[in-house]
N, C-alpha and C positions, 0 to 999 in steps of 0.2 A: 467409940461406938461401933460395934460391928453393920456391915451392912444392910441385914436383915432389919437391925433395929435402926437403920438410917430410913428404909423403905418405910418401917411400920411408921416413924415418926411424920414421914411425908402425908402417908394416909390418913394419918388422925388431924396434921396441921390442916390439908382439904377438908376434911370433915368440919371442925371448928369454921374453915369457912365458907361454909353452908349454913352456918348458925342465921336464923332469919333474924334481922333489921343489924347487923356485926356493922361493922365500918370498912363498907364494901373497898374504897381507896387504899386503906393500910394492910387489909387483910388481900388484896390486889398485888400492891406492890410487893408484899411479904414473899408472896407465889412466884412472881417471876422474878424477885431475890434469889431464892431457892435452885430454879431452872437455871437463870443463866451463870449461878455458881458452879451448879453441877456440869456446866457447859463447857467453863472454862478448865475446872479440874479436871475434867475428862483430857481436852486437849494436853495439857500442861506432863498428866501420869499417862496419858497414849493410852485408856481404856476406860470403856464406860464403869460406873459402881457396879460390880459383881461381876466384870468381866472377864476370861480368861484371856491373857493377852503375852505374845514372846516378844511383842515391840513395846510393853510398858515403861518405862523409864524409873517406873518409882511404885511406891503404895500408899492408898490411906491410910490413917492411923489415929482413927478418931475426929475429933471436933473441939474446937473450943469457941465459945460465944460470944458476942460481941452486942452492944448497942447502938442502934441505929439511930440517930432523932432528924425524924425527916417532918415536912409538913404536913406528912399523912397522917404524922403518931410516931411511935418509938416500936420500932420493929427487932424484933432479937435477931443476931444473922449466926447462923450455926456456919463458922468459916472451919472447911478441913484440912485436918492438919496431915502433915506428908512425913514418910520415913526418912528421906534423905530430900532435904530443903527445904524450903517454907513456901508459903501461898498467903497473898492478901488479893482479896476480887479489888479490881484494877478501879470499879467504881466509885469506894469507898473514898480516894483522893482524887481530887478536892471534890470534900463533900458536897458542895453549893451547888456546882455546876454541874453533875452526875446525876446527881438526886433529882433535880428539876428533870432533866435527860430522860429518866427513869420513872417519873410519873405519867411521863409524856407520849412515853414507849406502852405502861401497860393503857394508855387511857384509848391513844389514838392508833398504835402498830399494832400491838397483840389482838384487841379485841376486834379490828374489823378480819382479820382470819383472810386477808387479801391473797396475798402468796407468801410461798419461804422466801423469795426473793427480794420484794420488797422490805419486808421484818429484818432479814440479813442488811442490808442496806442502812436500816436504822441503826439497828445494833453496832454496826460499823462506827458507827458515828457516836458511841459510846467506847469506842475501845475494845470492843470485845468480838470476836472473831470466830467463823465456822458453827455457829447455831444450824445444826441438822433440822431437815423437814419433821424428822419425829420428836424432836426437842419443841417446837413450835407447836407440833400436833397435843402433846402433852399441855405445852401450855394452854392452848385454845381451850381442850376439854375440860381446865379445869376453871375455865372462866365460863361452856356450858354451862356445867350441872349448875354453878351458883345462879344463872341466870332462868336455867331451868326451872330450879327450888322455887326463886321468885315469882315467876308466871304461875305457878300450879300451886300455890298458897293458900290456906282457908280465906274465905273473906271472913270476917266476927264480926257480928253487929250489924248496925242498918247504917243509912248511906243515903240520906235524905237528897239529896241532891250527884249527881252525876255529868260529866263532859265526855264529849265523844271526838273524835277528828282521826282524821286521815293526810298521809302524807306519801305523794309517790315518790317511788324508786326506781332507779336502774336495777334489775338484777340477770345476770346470764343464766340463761336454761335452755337447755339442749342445741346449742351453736348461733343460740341467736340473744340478744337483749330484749326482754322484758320490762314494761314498766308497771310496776306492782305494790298495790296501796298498802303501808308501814301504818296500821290504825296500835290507836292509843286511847286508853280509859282511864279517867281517873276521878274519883270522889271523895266528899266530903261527910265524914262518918258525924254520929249526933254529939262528938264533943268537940266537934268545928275542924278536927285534924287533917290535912290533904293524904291521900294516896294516892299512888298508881294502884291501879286495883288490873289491868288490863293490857297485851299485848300481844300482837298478830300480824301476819302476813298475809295479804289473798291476793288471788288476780285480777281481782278489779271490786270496786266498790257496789257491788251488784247486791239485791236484798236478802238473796239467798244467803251471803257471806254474813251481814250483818247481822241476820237473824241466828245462826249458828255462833259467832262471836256473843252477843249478848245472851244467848242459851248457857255456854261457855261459862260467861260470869254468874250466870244463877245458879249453874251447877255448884260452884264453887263455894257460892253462900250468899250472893248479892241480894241485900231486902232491903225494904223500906223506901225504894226508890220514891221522891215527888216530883223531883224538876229533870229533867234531860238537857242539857245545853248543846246544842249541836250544828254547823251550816245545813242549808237545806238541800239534804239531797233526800231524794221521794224513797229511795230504797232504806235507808237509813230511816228519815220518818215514820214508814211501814213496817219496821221491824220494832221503832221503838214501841210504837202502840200493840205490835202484836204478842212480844216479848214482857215487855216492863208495864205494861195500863200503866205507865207514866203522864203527866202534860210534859209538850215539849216546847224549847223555848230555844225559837229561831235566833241566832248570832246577830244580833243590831248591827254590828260593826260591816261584819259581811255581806248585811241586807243594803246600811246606805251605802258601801262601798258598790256592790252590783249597781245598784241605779243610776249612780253616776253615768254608767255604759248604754243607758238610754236617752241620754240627753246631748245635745254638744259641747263640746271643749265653755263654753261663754256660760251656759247655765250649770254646771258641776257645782258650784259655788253656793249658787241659787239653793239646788238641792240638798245639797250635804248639810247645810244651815238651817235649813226647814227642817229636816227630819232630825237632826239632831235635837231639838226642843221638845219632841217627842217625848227621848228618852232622859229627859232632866227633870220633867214635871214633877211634883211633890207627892202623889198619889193619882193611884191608879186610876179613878174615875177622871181627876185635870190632864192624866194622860190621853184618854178616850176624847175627851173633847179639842184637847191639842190635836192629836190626829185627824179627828175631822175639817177642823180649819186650815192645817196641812193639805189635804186632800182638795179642799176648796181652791188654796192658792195654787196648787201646782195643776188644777185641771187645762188650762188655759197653757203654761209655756210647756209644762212639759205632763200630756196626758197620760202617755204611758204609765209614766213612775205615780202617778195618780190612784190608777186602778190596781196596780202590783202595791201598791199601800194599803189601800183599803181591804184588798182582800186578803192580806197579811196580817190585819188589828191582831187578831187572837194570837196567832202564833210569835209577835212582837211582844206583846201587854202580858205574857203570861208572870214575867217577875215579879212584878207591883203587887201580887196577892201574895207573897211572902213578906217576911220579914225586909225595914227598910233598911237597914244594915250592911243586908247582902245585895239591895239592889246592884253595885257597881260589879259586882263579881260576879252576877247570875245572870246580865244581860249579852256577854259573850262568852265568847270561846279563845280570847287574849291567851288567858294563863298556857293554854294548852301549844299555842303559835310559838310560845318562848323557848318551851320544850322541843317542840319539833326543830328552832332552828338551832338548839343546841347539838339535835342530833343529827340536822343539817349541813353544820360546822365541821363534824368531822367524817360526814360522808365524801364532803368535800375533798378530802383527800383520799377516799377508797377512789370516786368518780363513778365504777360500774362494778357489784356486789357477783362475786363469783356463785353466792348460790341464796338461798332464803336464811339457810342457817349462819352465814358469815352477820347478816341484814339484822338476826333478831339480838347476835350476840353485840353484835355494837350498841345498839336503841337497849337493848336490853339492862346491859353496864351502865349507860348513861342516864337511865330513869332509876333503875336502885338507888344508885348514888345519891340520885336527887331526894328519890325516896326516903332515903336515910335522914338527908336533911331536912325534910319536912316533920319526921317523926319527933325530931330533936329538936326543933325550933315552936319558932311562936304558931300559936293555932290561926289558923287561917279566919275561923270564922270565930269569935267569942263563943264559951262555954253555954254562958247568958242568954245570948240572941237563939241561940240551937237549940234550949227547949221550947222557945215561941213555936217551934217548926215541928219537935217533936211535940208539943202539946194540939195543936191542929186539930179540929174535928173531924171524925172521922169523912165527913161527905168530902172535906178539903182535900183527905190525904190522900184518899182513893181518886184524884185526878179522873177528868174524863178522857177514855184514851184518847191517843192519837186516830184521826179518822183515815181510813185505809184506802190507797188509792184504789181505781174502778179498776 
Protein backbone atom coordinates (compact mmCIF):
# COMPACT_ATOMS: atom_id res chain seq x y z
CA UNK A 1 0.00 0.00 0.00
CA UNK A 2 1.44 3.16 -0.92
CA UNK A 3 1.44 5.96 1.54
CA UNK A 4 -0.94 8.14 0.23
CA UNK A 5 -3.37 5.20 0.34
CA UNK A 6 -2.09 4.43 3.83
CA UNK A 7 -3.15 8.24 4.87
CA UNK A 8 -6.56 7.86 2.76
CA UNK A 9 -7.19 4.53 4.70
CA UNK A 10 -6.59 6.46 8.00
CA UNK A 11 -9.17 9.04 7.12
CA UNK A 12 -11.89 6.90 6.09
CA UNK A 13 -11.10 4.33 9.43
CA UNK A 14 -11.76 8.06 11.48
CA UNK A 15 -14.60 8.62 9.58
CA UNK A 16 -16.33 5.12 10.24
CA UNK A 17 -15.64 6.15 13.58
CA UNK A 18 -17.80 9.01 13.82
CA UNK A 19 -20.37 6.53 12.70
CA UNK A 20 -23.16 7.45 15.59
CA UNK A 21 -24.08 4.73 18.48
CA UNK A 22 -20.42 2.42 16.61
CA UNK A 23 -18.88 0.63 19.53
CA UNK A 24 -17.05 3.56 20.90
CA UNK A 25 -14.32 0.89 22.96
CA UNK A 26 -13.29 -1.04 19.88
CA UNK A 27 -13.46 1.58 17.40
CA UNK A 28 -11.21 3.47 20.29
CA UNK A 29 -8.92 0.98 20.74
CA UNK A 30 -8.65 0.25 16.83
CA UNK A 31 -7.38 4.33 16.64
CA UNK A 32 -4.66 4.24 19.13
CA UNK A 33 -3.84 0.66 17.42
CA UNK A 34 -3.05 2.56 14.56
CA UNK A 35 -1.00 5.61 16.14
CA UNK A 36 1.14 3.93 18.33
CA UNK A 37 2.03 1.41 15.22
CA UNK A 38 2.73 4.27 13.34
CA UNK A 39 4.83 5.32 16.33
CA UNK A 40 6.85 2.52 16.58
CA UNK A 41 7.64 2.14 12.79
CA UNK A 42 8.47 5.50 12.66
CA UNK A 43 11.13 4.93 15.38
CA UNK A 44 12.33 1.37 14.13
CA UNK A 45 12.76 3.01 9.84
CA UNK A 46 14.15 6.67 11.49
CA UNK A 47 11.22 8.49 9.64
CA UNK A 48 7.84 9.44 9.81
CA UNK A 49 5.20 7.73 6.68
CA UNK A 50 6.02 10.10 3.80
CA UNK A 51 9.01 11.35 5.02
CA UNK A 52 12.21 12.25 3.38
CA UNK A 53 14.81 11.10 5.63
CA UNK A 54 19.17 10.45 5.08
CA UNK A 55 19.08 8.69 8.73
CA UNK A 56 16.23 6.02 7.56
CA UNK A 57 17.43 2.73 8.00
CA UNK A 58 14.95 1.02 5.91
CA UNK A 59 11.36 1.50 4.08
CA UNK A 60 7.66 0.47 4.06
CA UNK A 61 6.52 -1.66 1.88
CA UNK A 62 3.03 -2.18 2.20
CA UNK A 63 0.85 -3.96 4.86
CA UNK A 64 -0.26 -7.12 5.90
CA UNK A 65 -3.37 -7.69 8.22
CA UNK A 66 -3.89 -9.39 11.15
CA UNK A 67 -6.71 -10.29 13.78
CA UNK A 68 -6.96 -8.94 16.77
CA UNK A 69 -9.61 -10.54 19.33
CA UNK A 70 -9.57 -8.22 22.33
CA UNK A 71 -12.47 -7.75 24.74
CA UNK A 72 -13.53 -4.83 22.93
CA UNK A 73 -14.35 -6.86 19.58
CA UNK A 74 -11.98 -8.13 16.87
CA UNK A 75 -10.10 -5.33 15.53
CA UNK A 76 -8.13 -5.82 12.07
CA UNK A 77 -4.44 -4.46 12.74
CA UNK A 78 -2.82 -3.35 9.41
CA UNK A 79 0.90 -4.40 10.66
CA UNK A 80 3.76 -2.73 8.09
CA UNK A 81 5.62 -4.53 6.36
CA UNK A 82 9.59 -3.38 5.82
CA UNK A 83 12.08 -3.70 2.87
CA UNK A 84 14.83 -5.10 4.81
CA UNK A 85 13.55 -6.93 8.20
CA UNK A 86 10.44 -7.45 9.68
CA UNK A 87 8.13 -5.60 12.36
CA UNK A 88 5.60 -7.13 14.87
CA UNK A 89 3.96 -4.15 17.37
CA UNK A 90 5.54 -5.36 20.54
CA UNK A 91 1.89 -5.28 22.09
CA UNK A 92 0.60 -7.96 20.28
CA UNK A 93 2.80 -10.55 22.80
CA UNK A 94 1.36 -11.64 25.17
CA UNK A 95 -1.74 -10.75 24.12
CA UNK A 96 -3.63 -10.88 27.78
CA UNK A 97 -1.58 -8.70 29.38
CA UNK A 98 -0.98 -5.70 26.50
CA UNK A 99 -4.53 -5.77 25.47
CA UNK A 100 -5.78 -5.07 29.12
CA UNK A 101 -2.66 -2.19 29.06
CA UNK A 102 -4.13 -0.92 25.97
CA UNK A 103 -7.75 -0.55 26.86
CA UNK A 104 -6.59 1.17 29.87
CA UNK A 105 -4.38 3.59 28.07
CA UNK A 106 -7.22 4.68 25.49
CA UNK A 107 -9.89 4.64 28.35
CA UNK A 108 -7.85 6.52 31.25
CA UNK A 109 -4.34 8.11 29.37
CA UNK A 110 -5.34 9.21 25.98
CA UNK A 111 -8.54 10.66 26.63
CA UNK A 112 -7.96 12.86 29.59
CA UNK A 113 -5.38 14.81 27.06
CA UNK A 114 -3.23 15.66 30.55
CA UNK A 115 0.21 16.14 29.03
CA UNK A 116 2.76 14.16 26.60
CA UNK A 117 4.48 13.39 29.49
CA UNK A 118 2.33 11.62 31.48
CA UNK A 119 0.83 9.49 28.14
CA UNK A 120 4.66 8.88 27.67
CA UNK A 121 5.01 7.38 30.98
CA UNK A 122 1.99 5.04 30.32
CA UNK A 123 3.12 4.01 27.21
CA UNK A 124 6.37 3.12 28.73
CA UNK A 125 4.71 0.72 30.66
CA UNK A 126 3.56 -0.94 27.69
CA UNK A 127 6.79 -1.31 25.92
CA UNK A 128 6.73 1.17 23.61
CA UNK A 129 8.84 4.18 23.47
CA UNK A 130 9.26 7.89 22.19
CA UNK A 131 5.29 8.85 21.37
CA UNK A 132 5.84 12.54 20.19
CA UNK A 133 3.54 15.49 21.50
CA UNK A 134 2.05 15.46 17.81
CA UNK A 135 1.53 11.60 17.85
CA UNK A 136 -0.69 12.27 21.05
CA UNK A 137 -2.17 15.46 19.60
CA UNK A 138 -3.29 13.29 16.66
CA UNK A 139 -4.49 10.94 18.97
CA UNK A 140 -6.62 13.31 21.20
CA UNK A 141 -8.20 15.03 18.04
CA UNK A 142 -9.35 12.09 16.93
CA UNK A 143 -11.12 11.05 20.09
CA UNK A 144 -12.56 15.04 19.85
CA UNK A 145 -14.37 15.07 16.79
CA UNK A 146 -16.12 11.52 18.03
CA UNK A 147 -16.92 13.16 21.20
CA UNK A 148 -17.84 16.27 19.30
CA UNK A 149 -20.29 14.29 16.80
CA UNK A 150 -21.89 12.92 20.13
CA UNK A 151 -22.69 16.23 21.80
CA UNK A 152 -24.15 17.99 18.65
CA UNK A 153 -26.42 15.03 17.64
CA UNK A 154 -30.13 15.32 16.70
CA UNK A 155 -32.21 14.37 19.53
CA UNK A 156 -35.49 12.27 17.54
CA UNK A 157 -38.46 12.01 19.25
CA UNK A 158 -39.70 13.15 22.68
CA UNK A 159 -38.23 12.25 26.01
CA UNK A 160 -40.87 12.20 28.53
CA UNK A 161 -38.93 12.37 31.32
CA UNK A 162 -35.33 13.98 31.89
CA UNK A 163 -32.33 14.20 34.82
CA UNK A 164 -30.08 17.02 35.24
CA UNK A 165 -26.86 17.09 37.59
CA UNK A 166 -23.70 18.71 37.98
CA UNK A 167 -20.33 17.78 39.00
CA UNK A 168 -17.31 19.97 39.87
CA UNK A 169 -13.99 20.09 38.54
CA UNK A 170 -10.55 21.22 38.86
CA UNK A 171 -9.67 22.73 35.63
CA UNK A 172 -6.49 25.29 35.03
CA UNK A 173 -7.14 28.66 33.27
CA UNK A 174 -5.05 31.31 32.84
CA UNK A 175 -2.27 30.39 35.74
CA UNK A 176 -4.68 29.62 38.21
CA UNK A 177 -7.22 26.52 39.06
CA UNK A 178 -10.73 26.76 38.62
CA UNK A 179 -13.31 24.85 39.84
CA UNK A 180 -16.05 24.40 37.14
CA UNK A 181 -19.47 22.62 37.01
CA UNK A 182 -18.95 19.15 34.39
CA UNK A 183 -23.19 19.14 33.91
CA UNK A 184 -24.79 16.10 32.50
CA UNK A 185 -28.37 15.37 30.86
CA UNK A 186 -29.74 12.48 30.15
CA UNK A 187 -33.37 11.02 29.23
CA UNK A 188 -35.75 8.59 28.81
CA UNK A 189 -37.28 8.68 25.19
CA UNK A 190 -41.18 7.13 24.90
CA UNK A 191 -40.00 3.58 24.25
CA UNK A 192 -38.40 3.49 27.76
CA UNK A 193 -34.58 3.68 26.24
CA UNK A 194 -31.85 5.79 28.46
CA UNK A 195 -29.75 8.44 26.70
CA UNK A 196 -27.19 10.93 27.27
CA UNK A 197 -28.86 13.51 25.42
CA UNK A 198 -26.58 16.31 27.11
CA UNK A 199 -23.01 17.71 28.01
CA UNK A 200 -21.09 20.90 29.20
CA UNK A 201 -18.73 22.86 31.00
CA UNK A 202 -19.48 26.32 32.69
CA UNK A 203 -18.11 28.34 35.45
CA UNK A 204 -20.28 27.95 37.86
CA UNK A 205 -23.97 26.61 38.13
CA UNK A 206 -25.34 30.04 37.91
CA UNK A 207 -29.24 30.25 35.91
CA UNK A 208 -27.70 32.10 33.22
CA UNK A 209 -25.75 28.76 32.34
CA UNK A 210 -28.50 26.46 32.85
CA UNK A 211 -30.77 28.30 30.81
CA UNK A 212 -28.53 28.50 27.84
CA UNK A 213 -27.64 24.53 28.41
CA UNK A 214 -31.27 23.60 28.23
CA UNK A 215 -31.90 26.16 25.18
CA UNK A 216 -28.82 23.94 23.76
CA UNK A 217 -30.93 20.73 24.13
CA UNK A 218 -34.13 22.23 22.51
CA UNK A 219 -32.24 23.51 19.74
CA UNK A 220 -31.13 20.08 19.10
CA UNK A 221 -34.53 18.58 19.15
CA UNK A 222 -35.46 17.95 22.91
CA UNK A 223 -39.54 17.64 23.12
CA UNK A 224 -42.04 16.14 25.10
CA UNK A 225 -40.52 16.90 28.18
CA UNK A 226 -43.07 15.93 31.58
CA UNK A 227 -40.93 15.24 34.49
CA UNK A 228 -37.27 16.99 35.32
CA UNK A 229 -35.42 15.21 38.01
CA UNK A 230 -33.04 17.38 39.41
CA UNK A 231 -31.23 18.60 43.13
CA UNK A 232 -32.44 21.74 44.17
CA UNK A 233 -30.67 24.48 43.01
CA UNK A 234 -32.94 27.76 42.48
CA UNK A 235 -30.93 28.55 39.11
CA UNK A 236 -31.37 25.28 37.68
CA UNK A 237 -35.25 25.31 39.02
CA UNK A 238 -35.58 28.67 37.17
CA UNK A 239 -34.45 27.70 34.16
CA UNK A 240 -36.33 24.46 34.11
CA UNK A 241 -39.69 26.23 34.28
CA UNK A 242 -38.43 29.00 32.03
CA UNK A 243 -36.84 26.64 29.30
CA UNK A 244 -38.90 23.26 29.39
CA UNK A 245 -42.75 24.36 31.19
CA UNK A 246 -41.78 21.06 32.75
CA UNK A 247 -42.96 19.94 36.58
CA UNK A 248 -39.84 19.39 38.35
CA UNK A 249 -39.24 16.83 40.80
CA UNK A 250 -36.96 17.54 43.63
CA UNK A 251 -34.03 14.42 44.30
CA UNK A 252 -35.68 12.62 47.64
CA UNK A 253 -32.51 11.28 48.35
CA UNK A 254 -30.70 14.64 48.31
CA UNK A 255 -33.74 16.41 50.16
CA UNK A 256 -33.58 13.64 53.22
CA UNK A 257 -30.02 13.59 52.94
CA UNK A 258 -29.85 17.66 53.46
CA UNK A 259 -32.06 17.41 56.59
CA UNK A 260 -30.17 15.36 58.27
CA UNK A 261 -27.60 18.77 58.58
CA UNK A 262 -30.40 20.43 60.59
CA UNK A 263 -30.64 18.21 63.24
CA UNK A 264 -28.06 16.48 65.71
CA UNK A 265 -25.90 13.59 65.38
CA UNK A 266 -28.92 11.71 68.05
CA UNK A 267 -31.93 12.64 65.77
CA UNK A 268 -30.47 11.86 62.09
CA UNK A 269 -32.04 8.63 62.53
CA UNK A 270 -35.16 10.03 63.80
CA UNK A 271 -35.36 11.92 60.54
CA UNK A 272 -34.14 9.78 57.78
CA UNK A 273 -36.89 7.14 59.01
CA UNK A 274 -39.78 9.46 59.00
CA UNK A 275 -39.24 10.80 55.69
CA UNK A 276 -38.40 7.90 54.18
CA UNK A 277 -42.09 6.53 54.59
CA UNK A 278 -42.95 9.38 52.76
CA UNK A 279 -41.52 8.25 49.69
CA UNK A 280 -42.72 4.30 49.96
CA UNK A 281 -46.50 5.09 50.23
CA UNK A 282 -48.73 3.21 47.69
CA UNK A 283 -50.19 6.36 46.05
CA UNK A 284 -49.97 9.72 45.90
CA UNK A 285 -52.84 10.98 47.76
CA UNK A 286 -51.40 8.07 51.11
CA UNK A 287 -48.28 9.98 50.23
CA UNK A 288 -49.76 13.58 51.10
CA UNK A 289 -51.22 12.40 54.10
CA UNK A 290 -47.96 10.57 55.29
CA UNK A 291 -46.26 13.73 54.76
CA UNK A 292 -48.49 15.45 56.97
CA UNK A 293 -48.12 13.22 59.99
CA UNK A 294 -44.43 13.38 59.16
CA UNK A 295 -44.49 17.08 59.54
CA UNK A 296 -46.55 16.63 62.84
CA UNK A 297 -43.99 14.27 64.36
CA UNK A 298 -41.05 16.04 63.57
CA UNK A 299 -42.52 19.71 64.59
CA UNK A 300 -41.37 19.23 68.18
CA UNK A 301 -37.54 17.48 67.98
CA UNK A 302 -36.70 18.84 65.07
CA UNK A 303 -38.68 22.01 63.74
CA UNK A 304 -36.73 23.07 61.27
CA UNK A 305 -36.74 19.90 58.89
CA UNK A 306 -40.54 20.41 59.75
CA UNK A 307 -41.18 23.53 57.79
CA UNK A 308 -38.42 22.62 54.91
CA UNK A 309 -40.97 19.47 54.48
CA UNK A 310 -43.92 20.92 54.20
CA UNK A 311 -42.90 23.57 52.02
CA UNK A 312 -41.26 20.98 49.81
CA UNK A 313 -44.87 18.63 49.51
CA UNK A 314 -45.15 19.57 45.69
CA UNK A 315 -41.71 19.57 44.66
CA UNK A 316 -41.32 15.91 46.57
CA UNK A 317 -44.91 14.26 45.54
CA UNK A 318 -44.43 15.22 41.87
CA UNK A 319 -43.70 11.40 40.87
CA UNK A 320 -46.70 9.54 42.32
CA UNK A 321 -48.82 11.40 39.29
CA UNK A 322 -46.99 9.24 36.83
CA UNK A 323 -46.84 5.92 36.15
CA UNK A 324 -46.12 3.42 39.29
CA UNK A 325 -43.58 1.51 37.63
CA UNK A 326 -41.26 4.29 37.35
CA UNK A 327 -41.99 5.54 40.74
CA UNK A 328 -38.25 4.09 42.05
CA UNK A 329 -36.49 5.80 39.03
CA UNK A 330 -38.28 9.23 39.01
CA UNK A 331 -37.87 10.11 42.66
CA UNK A 332 -33.99 10.72 42.24
CA UNK A 333 -31.24 11.70 40.59
CA UNK A 334 -29.07 7.96 41.77
CA UNK A 335 -28.71 6.78 38.06
CA UNK A 336 -27.04 10.05 37.10
CA UNK A 337 -24.39 10.02 40.74
CA UNK A 338 -23.13 6.50 39.25
CA UNK A 339 -22.29 8.16 36.10
CA UNK A 340 -20.59 11.09 37.57
CA UNK A 341 -18.45 8.80 39.77
CA UNK A 342 -17.55 6.81 36.83
CA UNK A 343 -16.29 9.94 35.46
CA UNK A 344 -14.91 10.68 38.81
CA UNK A 345 -12.82 7.39 38.88
CA UNK A 346 -10.75 8.59 36.31
CA UNK A 347 -10.54 12.24 36.96
CA UNK A 348 -9.04 10.81 39.85
CA UNK A 349 -6.11 10.30 38.08
CA UNK A 350 -5.95 13.60 35.83
CA UNK A 351 -6.30 15.43 39.63
CA UNK A 352 -6.39 18.93 37.91
CA UNK A 353 -7.73 19.38 33.94
CA UNK A 354 -5.37 21.39 31.95
CA UNK A 355 -8.17 23.11 30.13
CA UNK A 356 -12.30 22.64 29.43
CA UNK A 357 -11.38 20.74 26.36
CA UNK A 358 -9.11 17.85 28.09
CA UNK A 359 -12.58 17.86 30.83
CA UNK A 360 -15.32 17.33 28.19
CA UNK A 361 -13.11 14.78 26.24
CA UNK A 362 -12.64 12.50 29.11
CA UNK A 363 -16.71 12.79 30.57
CA UNK A 364 -17.26 12.87 27.04
CA UNK A 365 -15.71 9.11 26.08
CA UNK A 366 -17.16 7.81 29.27
CA UNK A 367 -20.84 8.62 28.72
CA UNK A 368 -20.87 7.35 24.93
CA UNK A 369 -19.50 4.36 25.92
CA UNK A 370 -22.05 4.14 28.34
CA UNK A 371 -24.45 5.38 25.91
CA UNK A 372 -23.78 2.77 23.65
CA UNK A 373 -24.49 0.40 26.28
CA UNK A 374 -27.71 1.62 27.08
CA UNK A 375 -28.82 1.64 23.30
CA UNK A 376 -28.06 -2.14 23.31
CA UNK A 377 -29.18 -3.28 26.43
CA UNK A 378 -32.44 -3.72 28.26
CA UNK A 379 -34.98 -0.67 28.23
CA UNK A 380 -34.88 1.07 31.08
CA UNK A 381 -38.47 1.78 31.46
CA UNK A 382 -40.98 -1.09 29.75
CA UNK A 383 -42.17 -0.31 26.32
CA UNK A 384 -45.79 -0.86 28.06
CA UNK A 385 -45.67 1.45 31.11
CA UNK A 386 -44.24 4.38 28.47
CA UNK A 387 -47.48 4.74 26.54
CA UNK A 388 -49.40 5.22 30.18
CA UNK A 389 -47.06 8.58 29.99
CA UNK A 390 -47.33 9.03 26.40
CA UNK A 391 -51.12 8.61 26.44
CA UNK A 392 -51.57 11.37 29.48
CA UNK A 393 -54.09 13.95 28.95
CA UNK A 394 -53.18 16.72 27.59
CA UNK A 395 -53.87 19.23 30.90
CA UNK A 396 -51.32 16.34 32.51
CA UNK A 397 -48.61 16.64 29.97
CA UNK A 398 -48.54 20.31 29.78
CA UNK A 399 -47.17 20.41 33.58
CA UNK A 400 -47.59 23.53 35.49
CA UNK A 401 -44.37 25.22 35.14
CA UNK A 402 -41.92 25.59 37.63
CA UNK A 403 -42.68 28.79 39.60
CA UNK A 404 -39.72 31.47 39.05
CA UNK A 405 -37.94 32.71 41.79
CA UNK A 406 -38.63 36.75 42.95
Amino acid sequence: MAPTEGKTAARSAVENMLAEHGDVVRESVAFMVRELIEAEVSQLVGAELGERSEDRSTHRNGYRHRRWDTRAGTIDVAVPKLRQGSYLPSFLEPRKRHEQALVAVVQEAYVNGVSTRKVDRVVEHMGLQGVSKDQVSRMCAGLDLQVENFRNRPLEGRYPYVWLDAKIERVRQGGSVRHKALVVAYGVNEQGIREVIGLDVGESETEAFWTEFLHSLRARGLAGVQLVMSDAHQGLKNAIGRVLSARWQRCCVHFARDMTGHVGAAQRQLVTAAIRQIFTAESGTAARVKLGEVVQQLEAPAPKVARLLEGAEEDLLGFYDFPKEHWAKLRSTNPLERLNREIGRRSDVVGIYPNDAALIRLAGMVLLEQNDEWLIGRRYLSETSMRLVKNRPAAATEATPVQLAA
